[in-house]
N, C-alpha and C positions, 0 to 999 in steps of 0.2 A: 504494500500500500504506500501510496504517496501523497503526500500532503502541501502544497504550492501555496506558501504566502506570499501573498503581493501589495503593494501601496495602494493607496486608492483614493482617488483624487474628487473631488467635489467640484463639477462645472458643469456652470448653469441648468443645478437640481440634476444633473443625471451623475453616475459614479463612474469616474474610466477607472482602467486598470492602468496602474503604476510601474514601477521597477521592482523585482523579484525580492523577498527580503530572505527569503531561507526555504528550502525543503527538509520536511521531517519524510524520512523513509522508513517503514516495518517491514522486517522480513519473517514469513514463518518457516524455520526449520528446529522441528522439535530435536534434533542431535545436536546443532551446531549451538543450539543458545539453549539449551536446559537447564540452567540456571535463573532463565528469564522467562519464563512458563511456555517457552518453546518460541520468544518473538525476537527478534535483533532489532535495537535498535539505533537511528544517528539523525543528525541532522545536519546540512550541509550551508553553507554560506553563499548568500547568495546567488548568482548565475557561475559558481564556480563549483570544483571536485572537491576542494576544502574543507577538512569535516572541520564542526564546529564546536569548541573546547565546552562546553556547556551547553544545555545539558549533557551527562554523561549517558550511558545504555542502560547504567544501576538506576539513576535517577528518573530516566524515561519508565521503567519499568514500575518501582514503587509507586506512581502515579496510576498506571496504567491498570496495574497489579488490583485495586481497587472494583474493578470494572470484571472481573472473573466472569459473569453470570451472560456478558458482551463479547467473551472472548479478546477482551483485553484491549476492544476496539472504543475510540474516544468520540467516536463520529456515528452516523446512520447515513444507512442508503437513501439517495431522495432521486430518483427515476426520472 
């Protein structure tokens, strides 16, 4: 899963879309991150490969980790 934040501008009452501020990426592989209820995760800076010192994967996870009953997901489908 990928998550795309972006700026967002206010002109004349409609909202553009801005410059990229960060992607949060979840991976699921219940081997490689069992420690993290089976999800990897990072976040990257900006329009760059750059992972981002903060949040860590422990700290995405503790957050996340809440949400068990969701599979660990912070968002909803909206179709």
């Amino acid at each position: 899963m990928a998550f795309d934040w972006l700026e967002m501008r206010d002109e004349a009452g409609a909202f553009l879309e801005g410059p990229r501020r960060q992607v949060d990426v979840m991976v699921k592989d219940s081997q490689r991150f069992a420690s993290t209820g089976g999800w990897g995760f990072q976040r990257f800076v900006k329009d760059t490969t750059e992972r981002a010192a903060a949040p860590t994967p422990a700290q995405c996870f503790a957050c996340h980790n809440n949400l068990k009953k969701d599979g660990l997901i912070l968002g909803s489908y909206r179709p």
